[in-house]
N, C-alpha and C positions, 0 to 999 in steps of 0.2 A: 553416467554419474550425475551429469547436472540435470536430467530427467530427472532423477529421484529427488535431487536438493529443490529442484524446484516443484515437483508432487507433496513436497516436505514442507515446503513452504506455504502450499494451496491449503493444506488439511490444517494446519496450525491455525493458518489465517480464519478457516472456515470458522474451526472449530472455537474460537475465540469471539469472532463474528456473530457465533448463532449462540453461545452462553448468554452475552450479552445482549442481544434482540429476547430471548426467551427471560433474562429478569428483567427487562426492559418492558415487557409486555406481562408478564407477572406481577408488575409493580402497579401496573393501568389496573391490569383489571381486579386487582384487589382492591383499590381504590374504589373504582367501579362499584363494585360488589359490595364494599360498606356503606357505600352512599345511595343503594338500590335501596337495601335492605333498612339504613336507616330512616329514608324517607316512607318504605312501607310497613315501617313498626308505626313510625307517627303517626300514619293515616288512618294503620287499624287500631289503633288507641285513641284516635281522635271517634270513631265512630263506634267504637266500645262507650268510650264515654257517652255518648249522646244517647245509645238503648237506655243506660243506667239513668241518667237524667229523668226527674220525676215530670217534665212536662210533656214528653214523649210518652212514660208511662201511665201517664192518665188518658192520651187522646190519640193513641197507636190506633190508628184503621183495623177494623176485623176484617175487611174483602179480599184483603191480599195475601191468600195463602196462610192466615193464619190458623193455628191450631194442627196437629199430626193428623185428623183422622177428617178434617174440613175436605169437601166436596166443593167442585166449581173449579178446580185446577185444570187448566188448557196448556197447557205448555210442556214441555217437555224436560227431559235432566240437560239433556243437550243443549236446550234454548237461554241456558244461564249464563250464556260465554258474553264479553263483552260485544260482538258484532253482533247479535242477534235482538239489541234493544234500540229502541229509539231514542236520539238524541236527548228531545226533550223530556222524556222521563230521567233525566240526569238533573239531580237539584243541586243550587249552591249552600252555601253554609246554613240558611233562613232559606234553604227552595228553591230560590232564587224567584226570576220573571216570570210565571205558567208553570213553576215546579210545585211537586207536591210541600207545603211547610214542615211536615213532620216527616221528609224523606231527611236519611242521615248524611250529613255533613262530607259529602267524600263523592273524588272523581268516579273513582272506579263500582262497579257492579257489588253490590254488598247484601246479606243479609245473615238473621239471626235466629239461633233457635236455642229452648229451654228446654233443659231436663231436669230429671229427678235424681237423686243422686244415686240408682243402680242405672242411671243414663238413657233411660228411656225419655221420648219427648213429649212434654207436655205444653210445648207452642212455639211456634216460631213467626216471621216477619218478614216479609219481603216486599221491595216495590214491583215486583215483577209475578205474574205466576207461573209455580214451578209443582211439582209433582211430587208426590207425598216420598215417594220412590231418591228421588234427586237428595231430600231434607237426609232420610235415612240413609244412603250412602256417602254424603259428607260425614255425618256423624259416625261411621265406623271410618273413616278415613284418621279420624283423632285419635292422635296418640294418647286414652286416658289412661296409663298409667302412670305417665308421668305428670300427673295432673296431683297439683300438692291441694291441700285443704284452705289456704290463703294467699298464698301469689299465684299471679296469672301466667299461666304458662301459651305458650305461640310455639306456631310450626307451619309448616307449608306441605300441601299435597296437590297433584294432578288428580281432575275427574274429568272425563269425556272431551278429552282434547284442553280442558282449559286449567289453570295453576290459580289453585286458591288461596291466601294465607289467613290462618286464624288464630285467635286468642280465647282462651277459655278461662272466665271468671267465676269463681268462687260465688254463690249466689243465695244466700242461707240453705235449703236443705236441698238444694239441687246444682247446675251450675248453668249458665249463659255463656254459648258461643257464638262471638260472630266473626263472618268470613265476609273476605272481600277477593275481588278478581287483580290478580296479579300477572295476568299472562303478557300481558304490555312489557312487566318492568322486568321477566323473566328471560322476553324475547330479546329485550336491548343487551342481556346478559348472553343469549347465546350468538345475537350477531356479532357481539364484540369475539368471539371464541374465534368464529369461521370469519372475520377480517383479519384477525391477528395470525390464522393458518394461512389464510391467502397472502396478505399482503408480504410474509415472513417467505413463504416459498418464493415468493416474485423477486424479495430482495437477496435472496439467498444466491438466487440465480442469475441474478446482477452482479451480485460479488462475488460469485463464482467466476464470469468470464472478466470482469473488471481484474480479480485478482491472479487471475491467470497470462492477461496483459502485461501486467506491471513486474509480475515474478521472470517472462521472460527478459522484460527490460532491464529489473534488477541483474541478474544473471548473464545478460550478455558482459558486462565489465568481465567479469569471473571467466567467461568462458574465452573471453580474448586475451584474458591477460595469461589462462592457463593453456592457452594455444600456442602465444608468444615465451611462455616459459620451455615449452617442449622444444619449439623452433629453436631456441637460444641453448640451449642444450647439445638439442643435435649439432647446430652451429659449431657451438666452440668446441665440439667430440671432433668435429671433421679438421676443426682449426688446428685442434692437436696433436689429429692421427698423423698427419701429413710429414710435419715436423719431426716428429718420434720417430717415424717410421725410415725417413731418411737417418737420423742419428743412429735408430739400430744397424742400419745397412751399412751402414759407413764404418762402424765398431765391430762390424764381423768381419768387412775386409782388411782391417788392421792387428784386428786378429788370427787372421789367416796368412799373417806377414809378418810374423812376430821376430824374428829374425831383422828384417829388412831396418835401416835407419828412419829418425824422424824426419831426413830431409826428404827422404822420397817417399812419406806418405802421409806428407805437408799437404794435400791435394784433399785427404780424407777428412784430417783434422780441419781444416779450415771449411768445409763441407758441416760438419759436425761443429763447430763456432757460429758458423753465422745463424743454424737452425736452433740453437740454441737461443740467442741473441733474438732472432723472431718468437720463439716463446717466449721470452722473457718481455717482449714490447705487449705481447698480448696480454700476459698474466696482470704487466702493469696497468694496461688499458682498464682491463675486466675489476680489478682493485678500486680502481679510480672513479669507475663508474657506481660503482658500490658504496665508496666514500662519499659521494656526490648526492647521494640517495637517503646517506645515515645523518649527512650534516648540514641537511637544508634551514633547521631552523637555527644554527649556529655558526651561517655563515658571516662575515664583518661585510656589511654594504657602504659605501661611502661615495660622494660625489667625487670624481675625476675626467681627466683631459681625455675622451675618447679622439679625438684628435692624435694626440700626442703617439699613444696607444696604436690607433690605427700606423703614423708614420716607423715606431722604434720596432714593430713585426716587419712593414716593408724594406727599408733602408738593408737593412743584414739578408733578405732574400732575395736581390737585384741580382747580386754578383752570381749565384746561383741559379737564379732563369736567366742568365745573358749566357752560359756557360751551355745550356739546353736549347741556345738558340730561338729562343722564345721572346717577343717582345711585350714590355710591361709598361702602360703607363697608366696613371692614379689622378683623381683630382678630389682631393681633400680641404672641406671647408675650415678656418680654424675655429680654436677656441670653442668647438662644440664639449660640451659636459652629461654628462649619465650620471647616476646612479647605480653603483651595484660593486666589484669586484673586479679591479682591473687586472689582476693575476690570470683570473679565470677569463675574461673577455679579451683579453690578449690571445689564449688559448684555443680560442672561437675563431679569430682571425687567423690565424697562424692555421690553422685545421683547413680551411675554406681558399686558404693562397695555395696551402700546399696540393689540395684536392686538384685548384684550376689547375696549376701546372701539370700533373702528373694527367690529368682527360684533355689539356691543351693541345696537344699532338707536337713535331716538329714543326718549327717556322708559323707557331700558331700564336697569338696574342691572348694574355689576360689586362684584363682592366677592374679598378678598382675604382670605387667612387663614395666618398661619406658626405651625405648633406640633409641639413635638416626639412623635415616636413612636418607641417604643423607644428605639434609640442613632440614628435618625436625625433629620433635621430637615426637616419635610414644607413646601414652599410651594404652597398651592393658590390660582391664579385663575381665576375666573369667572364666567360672564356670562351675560346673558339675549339671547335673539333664536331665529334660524333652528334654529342646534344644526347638528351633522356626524353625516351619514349613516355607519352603522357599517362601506362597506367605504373609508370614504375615513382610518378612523382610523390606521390602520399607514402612510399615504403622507401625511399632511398634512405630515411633518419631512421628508420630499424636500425636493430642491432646483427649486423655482420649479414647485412643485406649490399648485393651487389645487383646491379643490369645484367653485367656478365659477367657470370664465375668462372668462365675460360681463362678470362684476362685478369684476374683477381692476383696471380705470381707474378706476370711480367709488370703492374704496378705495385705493387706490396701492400702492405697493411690488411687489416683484418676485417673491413668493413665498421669499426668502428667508430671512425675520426668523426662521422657527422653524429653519430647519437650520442656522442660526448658534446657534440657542439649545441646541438636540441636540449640538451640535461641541463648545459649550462644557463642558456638563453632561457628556458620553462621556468629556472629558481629564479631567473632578474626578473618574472612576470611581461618578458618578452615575446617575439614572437621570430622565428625564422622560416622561413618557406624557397623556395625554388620553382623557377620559371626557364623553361626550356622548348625550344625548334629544331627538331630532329633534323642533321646537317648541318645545323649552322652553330651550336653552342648554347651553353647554360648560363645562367644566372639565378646565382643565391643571396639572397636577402636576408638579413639579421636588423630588426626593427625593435629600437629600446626609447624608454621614455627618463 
């Protein structure tokens, strides 16, 4: 069961996790992606502009590859890519320093060709030379259909490894296209794709085992507290069978006696009272702890005499361990004061005398002592006898947990008294604990502020 709650938990998480990484990254590279694209319209409109420009067209070089059917081209389709030219054949706006003055305006690898308006070419332009071959399959690469008769229409195509983008202008009876090299701005387009795949798988797989961490940590509460439900279950099933089982047995041999008087089978009934009387301190117990649970945030807290408190529980149980042959003596500081529910803190005390006496053994002492440490107020009881084995210390405040359930009848009670006393002490944001030397006796602490 809590395998699957928490495989339930992984897949939601994941699944939530990677919606978000994915319009996360959706979001980048659309961004991305307008601002490639808007910086590569400007550049090829910036150098649209400047073929159109009349002082270009009056002093445009003829040696470089111009005209469709021009001879003298050395270079290949291939050799158009932007690694394949030299630096300085890259001009700035005006050429720049050693650049050609009438190369156009733009980083990137650029040139232009003119046709006729059934799109045949009748001249083109390059800083570079390129092959008659190269001219003619960018131009079938153009989409002319969608080519209107006065706005300029752009589109982008792949030729021999490299990404071109172009615009095609309206040009009186023909039209002018120029293309510029875009494979730079195309490539930061696809590394962004395969970082966004890598880095998303890496973090996936981070928060795959991160959240498979946390889910068992979340889930262990769950699975302790649904451990200690079943234990508390079986618990008070056995608390109750005991009881019952005696009261059945005792109700058949009085019925098998029906006849006989009630004084002589005073032995049965009274058998049959007191196992009653033991369920009924249980049912009480298991109630109270439940009330305890429903009205923690409606309990009344008020400063009082823990003092006072401590002595009106001892004084009324002296006569009662002097009778057990048990010796008690107490050193209580005065005038110390709390916070919280003297009803209920009474109740703590009264739980923890009665604990010592009943594990004190004969001719054993208990001791009591309240004094303050620091800003708290320490109640320490304890007692002489057997002492608790050091891994029963952290489970003795369970509920109807005992050291040993052999001896659980000949002391009585249901294991309850201390996790009534725990329930209580956790609502005053207290704390209680236990300290014990096997053979020689325990000591329980109740520490309130």
């Amino acid at each position: 069961m809590f395998k699957k709650l928490r495989n339930r938990f992984l897949i939601v998480n994941l699944v939530s996790i990677s919606i978000m990484m994915l319009v996360a990254f959706a979001t980048i590279y659309t961004i991305t992606y307008q601002n490639v694209q808007r910086e590569t319209s400007m550049e090829l409109y910036k150098v649209s502009d400047f073929y159109h420009s009349p002082y270009n067209s009056s002093k445009m070089p003829r040696g470089e590859g111009q005209g469709s059917g021009t001879g003298g081209s050395t270079g290949s389709g291939s050799s158009s890519g932007s690694d394949s030219f030299p630096s300085d054949a890259m001009g700035g706006d005006n050429g720049g320093p050693g650049g050609d003055p009438n190369s156009p305006p733009a980083r990137s690898v650029s040139f232009m060709i003119k046709t006729d308006d059934q799109w045949k070419i009748t001249d083109t332009h390059s800083r570079f030379d390129m092959e008659d071959t190269f001219y003619t399959e960018a131009l079938q690469k153009v989409d002319q259909n969608k080519v209107g008769d006065s706005e300029r229409q752009t589109g982008q195509f792949a030729l021999d490894g490299t990404d071109w983008a172009y615009v095609v202008d309206p040009s009186g009876d023909g039209h002018m296209i120029v293309f510029i090299d875009v494979t730079a701005q195309q490539g930061i387009l696809t590394n962004l794709i395969y970082t966004f795949a890598i880095v998303g798988l890496v973090m996936l797989i981070v928060i795959y085992f991160l959240s498979r961490y946390f889910a068992n940590r979340s889930i262990a509460p769950v699975r302790e507290a649904f451990e200690k439900q079943k234990q508390f279950i079986g618990d008070a099933s056995h608390e109750l069978k005991t009881p019952l089982a005696i009261i059945n047995t005792n109700a058949d041999v009085l019925l098998a006696n029906q006849d006989d008087t009630i004084a002589n089978q005073a032995k049965w009934l009274h058998y049959i009272k007191s196992e009653t009387e033991r369920m009924t301190g249980l049912t009480n117990d298991l109630l109270y702890l439940t009330q305890m649970d429903d009205s923690r945030s409606t309990m009344i807290h008020a400063k009082f005499n823990m003092s006072d408190a401590v002595e009106s529980i001892i004084l009324p149980m002296e006569a009662v361990i002097f009778e057990k042959n048990i010796s008690l003596d107490y050193n209580i500081e005065p005038n110390l004061t709390v916070h919280g529910n003297s009803e209920q803190i009474k109740q703590v005390i009264l739980i923890l005398l009665d604990n010592a006496v009943k594990y004190s053994g004969p001719k054993g002492a208990v001791n009591v002592t309240l004094q303050k440490q620091n800003n708290d107020v320490v109640l320490a009881v304890s007692n002489t006898g057997e002492g608790i084995a050091l891994e029963h210390l952290d489970r003795i405040f369970d509920r109807f947990y005992r050291t040993d359930s052999s001896r659980a009848r000949k002391h009585g009670g249901h294991g309850l008294g201390l996790a009534i006393a725990r329930s209580i002490v956790d609502q005053h944001k207290g704390e209680v604990y236990a300290r014990s030397v096997v053979g020689e006796g325990a000591t329980f602490y109740v520490r309130l502020s």
